[in-house]
C-alpha positions, 0 to 999 in steps of 0.5 A, spaced: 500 500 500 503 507 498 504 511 504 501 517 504 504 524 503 503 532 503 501 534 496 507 539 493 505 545 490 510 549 486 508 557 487 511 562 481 512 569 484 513 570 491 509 578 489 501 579 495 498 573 490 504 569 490 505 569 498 498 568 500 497 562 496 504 560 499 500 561 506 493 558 505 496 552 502 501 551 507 496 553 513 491 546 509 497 541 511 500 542 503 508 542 502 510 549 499 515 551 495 516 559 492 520 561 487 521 568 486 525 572 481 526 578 485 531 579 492 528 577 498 525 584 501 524 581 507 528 586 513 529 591 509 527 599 507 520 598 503 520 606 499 514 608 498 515 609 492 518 605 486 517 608 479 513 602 477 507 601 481 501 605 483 499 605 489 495 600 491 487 601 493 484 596 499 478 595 500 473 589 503 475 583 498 482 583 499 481 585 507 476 578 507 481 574 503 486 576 508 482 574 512 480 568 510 487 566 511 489 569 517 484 574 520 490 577 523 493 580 516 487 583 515 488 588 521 495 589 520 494 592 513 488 596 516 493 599 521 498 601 516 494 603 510 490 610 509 483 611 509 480 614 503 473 616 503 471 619 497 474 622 491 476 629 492 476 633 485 480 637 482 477 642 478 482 647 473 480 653 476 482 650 483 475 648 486 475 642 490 470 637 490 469 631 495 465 625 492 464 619 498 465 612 497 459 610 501 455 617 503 451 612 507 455 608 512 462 611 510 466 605 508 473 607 505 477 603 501 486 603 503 492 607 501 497 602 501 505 602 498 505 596 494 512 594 497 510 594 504 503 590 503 509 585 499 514 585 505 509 584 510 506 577 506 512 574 505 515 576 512 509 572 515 510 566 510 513 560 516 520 557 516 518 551 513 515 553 506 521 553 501 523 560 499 528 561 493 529 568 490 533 570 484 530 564 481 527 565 474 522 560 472 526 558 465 519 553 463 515 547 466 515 540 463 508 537 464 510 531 462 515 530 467 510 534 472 517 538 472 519 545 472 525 547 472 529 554 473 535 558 474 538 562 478 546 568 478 551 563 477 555 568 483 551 569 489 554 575 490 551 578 483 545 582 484 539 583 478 539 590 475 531 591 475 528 595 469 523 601 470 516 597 469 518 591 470 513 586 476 513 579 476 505 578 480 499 581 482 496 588 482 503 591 479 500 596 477 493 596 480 493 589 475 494 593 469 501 591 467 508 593 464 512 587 461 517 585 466 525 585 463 531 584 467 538 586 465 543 579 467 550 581 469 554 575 470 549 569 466 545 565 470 546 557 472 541 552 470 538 548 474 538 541 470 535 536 475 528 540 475 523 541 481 518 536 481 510 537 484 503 536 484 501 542 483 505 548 480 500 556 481 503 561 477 502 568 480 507 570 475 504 577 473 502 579 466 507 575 462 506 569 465 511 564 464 506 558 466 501 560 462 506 559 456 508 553 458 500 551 459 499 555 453 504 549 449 500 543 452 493 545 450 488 549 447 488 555 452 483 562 449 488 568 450 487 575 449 490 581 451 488 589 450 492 595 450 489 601 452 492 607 448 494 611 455 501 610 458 502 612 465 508 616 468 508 615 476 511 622 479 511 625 486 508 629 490 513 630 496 510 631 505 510 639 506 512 639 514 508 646 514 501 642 514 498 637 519 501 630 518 506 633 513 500 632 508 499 637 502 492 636 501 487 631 505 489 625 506 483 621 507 481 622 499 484 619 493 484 626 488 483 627 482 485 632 476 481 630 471 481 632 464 476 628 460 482 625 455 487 625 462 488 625 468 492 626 474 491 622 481 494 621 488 495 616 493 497 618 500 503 615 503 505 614 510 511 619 511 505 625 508 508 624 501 503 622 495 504 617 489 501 621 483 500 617 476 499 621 470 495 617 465 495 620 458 494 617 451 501 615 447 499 620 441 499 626 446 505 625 450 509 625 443 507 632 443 511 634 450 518 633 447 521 639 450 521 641 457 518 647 455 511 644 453 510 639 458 511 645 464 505 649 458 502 642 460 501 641 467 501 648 468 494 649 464 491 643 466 494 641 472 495 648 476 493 646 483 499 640 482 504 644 480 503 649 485 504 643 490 509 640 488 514 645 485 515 646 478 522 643 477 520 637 481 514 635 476 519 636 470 524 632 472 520 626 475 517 627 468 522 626 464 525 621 468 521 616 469 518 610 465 512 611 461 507 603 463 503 600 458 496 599 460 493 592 458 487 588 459 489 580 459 484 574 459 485 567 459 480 561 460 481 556 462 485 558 467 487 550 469 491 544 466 489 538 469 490 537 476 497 540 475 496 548 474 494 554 475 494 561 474 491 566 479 492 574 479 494 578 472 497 572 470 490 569 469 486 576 469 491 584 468 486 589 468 487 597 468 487 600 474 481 605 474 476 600 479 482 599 484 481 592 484 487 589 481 490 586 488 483 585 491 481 581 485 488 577 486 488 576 492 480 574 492 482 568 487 486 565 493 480 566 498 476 562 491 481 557 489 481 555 498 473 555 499 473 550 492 478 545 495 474 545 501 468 545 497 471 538 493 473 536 499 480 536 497 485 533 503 492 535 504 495 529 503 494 524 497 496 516 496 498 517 489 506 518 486 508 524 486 507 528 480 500 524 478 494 525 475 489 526 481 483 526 478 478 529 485 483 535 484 481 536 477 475 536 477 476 541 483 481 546 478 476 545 473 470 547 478 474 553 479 476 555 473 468 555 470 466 559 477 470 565 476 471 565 468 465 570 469 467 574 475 474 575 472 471 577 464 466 582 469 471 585 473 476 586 466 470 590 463 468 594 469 475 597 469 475 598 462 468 603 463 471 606 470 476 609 466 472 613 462 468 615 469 474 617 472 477 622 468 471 625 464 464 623 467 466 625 475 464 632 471 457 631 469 451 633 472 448 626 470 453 623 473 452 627 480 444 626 479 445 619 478 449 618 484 444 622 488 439 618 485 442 611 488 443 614 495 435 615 495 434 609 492 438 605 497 436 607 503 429 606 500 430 599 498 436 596 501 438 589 502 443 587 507 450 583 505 451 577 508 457 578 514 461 572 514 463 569 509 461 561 508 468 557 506 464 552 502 460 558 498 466 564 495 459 568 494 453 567 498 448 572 496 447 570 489 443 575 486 442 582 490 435 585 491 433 591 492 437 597 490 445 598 491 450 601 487 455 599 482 461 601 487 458 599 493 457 592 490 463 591 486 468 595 492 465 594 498 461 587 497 465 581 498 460 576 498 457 579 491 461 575 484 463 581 480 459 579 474 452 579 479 454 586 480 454 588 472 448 584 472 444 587 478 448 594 475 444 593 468 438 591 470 438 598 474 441 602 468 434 599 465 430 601 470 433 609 470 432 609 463 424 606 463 423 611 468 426 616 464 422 614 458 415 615 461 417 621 465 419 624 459 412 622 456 409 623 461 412 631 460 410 631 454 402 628 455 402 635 460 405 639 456 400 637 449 394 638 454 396 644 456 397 646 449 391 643 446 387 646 452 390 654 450 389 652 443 381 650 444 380 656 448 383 661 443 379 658 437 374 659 442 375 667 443 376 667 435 
């Protein structure tokens, strides 16, 4: 009879997917091994600012998938990241203008530094999980249900990151930069492989697992560019103002210009991340240090004054321009021997904040399938076998969170526009006012505690609630039921419309028949 054993899953990319998977298993009884091209950040200075990630926005679907696995990071990134209740709207002429989140129950989602949030999961991550970094992923070799890697030939050698480069989740709010790294010294093979059950690629949008699945079987596979680049600049802390913050703290702001926009993050030491997003076509146009100060200067005065003209032109020109792409693949599974999670199944542009939430969400979904299959920690079969009870589990979440993922893409895409031109119409301030009346008048509750065996206990949502709420602030809500319950309810704005107009009408052209039958009756 074949002794049993802990399965053996292989984990690529050691970013805040990557490190919560490597937890989450382990803590089910699994043996775990991280690979990560990257240094080991552990135990040294997380900057606030890296040039190649915007800030990261948490809020209650990542906060619960945290939970799920230790309610104690929950609390912990809470305590280290900023409230952020509302957008806070920067006009051209300098009027300022606060939209709230939730104006009913004021929930806020959370600034936090992507490296800290990095730092902090892999510091938690117990001794016995196998971490290497500096090892690159050369390819998988499902055959053998084998992966091989490399890693500096000198152990002293350090890898030279490019600008842009992110090998994981939610690099830039899950859009995506193609990471790159400049070797200096040549790598060494490793020639024997590392064998397992099951390899997680949380490998970022260029995903070296998704190609090496891409090989074995017919994957659908589509990526989008969006014609916006980003330029991270930064905003620096003014030891004048309270908590050395330039403007409130408690606001994700925004300057936006209908083609463009600005916005800022804060951090913890006062300062803000600032990320412009600008189409490729009119940046061509600032060639010279001339026209860009012309630009920020006449679209962005209120910033300019903040931070300085000098500053904002070198950071300008300095730092790299990113590429925003949308990515989907299904399915996201091979056998019972892969799976992609995060941008490596998912990039999406960053304007829903909800590339990392969305990534750590799969971990919380993928457990609360392997409890739902009843998948054991341990297994019988030969290291590397096909086990068909995890098959159909992989297969299973594949299928439930295909939909979820297609849903949260497009609701990115649509907040783009939202953000940097709708935020300044009337219609758009009448339809938030309308669903604050609304959902005060027919609002349902949200289920508080999440089942493990049930990713999404409320399966449809009844009475009115909004689009954000659903989608930031409804972690027991699907993405993809928050567009349909969205949809329904565009469809009851829109019929209400109609009969009010018609309605308006009928009172006007009575009216008018009324005046015109008693003129004919004085003629």
């Amino acid at each position: 009879m074949t002794q049993s054993r802990p399965r053996k899953a292989l984990i690529i990319g050691a970013g805040p997917v990557g490190a919560l998977t490597a937890l989450s298993l382990h803590r089910r009884g699994w043996e775990v091994e991280v690979w990560e091209s990257r240094d080991d950040p552990r135990g040294k200075d997380a900057a606030p600012s890296n040039l190649r990630s915007i800030n990261l926005a948490i809020s209650s679907r990542g906060l619960e998938a945290l939970r799920s696995v230790d309610p104690s990071l929950a609390e912990q990134f809470q305590a280290e990241a900023i409230p952020m209740k509302g957008r806070m709207i920067h006009h051209v002429d300098g009027k300022q203008e606060s939209q709230l989140y939730d104006p009913i129950h004021g929930q806020c989602i959370n600034s936090i530094s992507r490296p800290i949030l990095n730092q902090r999961l892999v510091e938690s991550l117990p001794t016995d999980i196998k971490l290497r970094f500096n090892a690159k992923l050369s390819n998988v070799d499902f055959a053998k249900r084998t992966a091989y890697g490399s890693s500096p030939a000198d152990k002293k050698h350090k890898k030279k990151a490019v600008p842009g480069e992110e090998h994981d989740d939610g690099a830039i709010g899950a859009g995506g930069k193609e990471g790159k790294a400049e070797d200096k010294g040549g790598d060494k093979e490793d020639k024997e492989g590392t064998a397992f059950d099951l390899v997680i690629g949380c490998d970022g949008s260029w995903s070296k697992v998704r190609t090496s699945m891409m090989r074995m079987d017919r994957l659908d596979f589509s990526q989008q560019f969006i014609p916006h680049a980003y330029i991270e600049l930064h905003m620096p802390a003014d030891p004048t103002k309270p908590g050395g913050y330039a403007i409130d703290k408690n606001h994700l702001h925004i300057w936006p210009r209908h083609a463009f926009m600005l916005i800022g993050l804060p951090n913890k030491d006062g300062s803000f991340t600032l990320t412009l997003f600008c189409p490729f076509s009119s940046l061509a146009t600032l060639d010279t240090r001339e026209a860009a100060a012309s630009f920020f200067k006449e679209n962005f005065p209120s910033a300019v004054e903040i931070v300085g003209e000098k500053r904002l032109l070198d950071d300008f020109e300095k730092n790299p321009r990113g590429n925003l792409v949308t990515i989907n693949v299904s399915p996201s599974v091979w056998s019972s021997h892969a799976v992609l999670l995060g941008d490596a199944s998912h990039s999406m542009v960053p304007f829903y904040g909800q590339g990392l939430n969305c990534g750590l969400e799969d971990v919380r979904v993928l457990n609360s399938v392997l409890e739902k299959h009843r998948i054991t920690s341990t297994t019988s079969l030969p290291l590397g076998e096909t086990d068909p009870a995890l098959e159909l589990a992989l297969k299973s979440y594949s299928l439930e969170r295909h939909e979820d993922l297609k849903a949260i893409c497009e609701l990115a895409l649509q907040n783009y526009t939202e953000m940097r031109s709708h935020v300044l119409s009337p219609l758009h301030h009448l339809r938030r006012h309308l669903d604050t009346v609304l959902t005060k008048l027919f609002r349902t509750s949200s289920t508080a505690t999440l089942s493990l065996t049930d990713a999404f206990p409320t399966k449809r949502v009844r009475g009115w609630t909004s689009l954000y709420e659903m989608v930031t602030f409804r972690p027991d809500v699907g993405y993809s039921e928050a567009l349909r319950k969205e949809k329904a309810q565009r469809d009851i704005m829109a019929w209400a419309g109609w009969v009010g107009g018609a309605a308006l009408a009928g009172g006007v052209g009575a009216v008018g028949l009324t005046l015109a039958r008693k003129w004919a009756e004085r003629r």
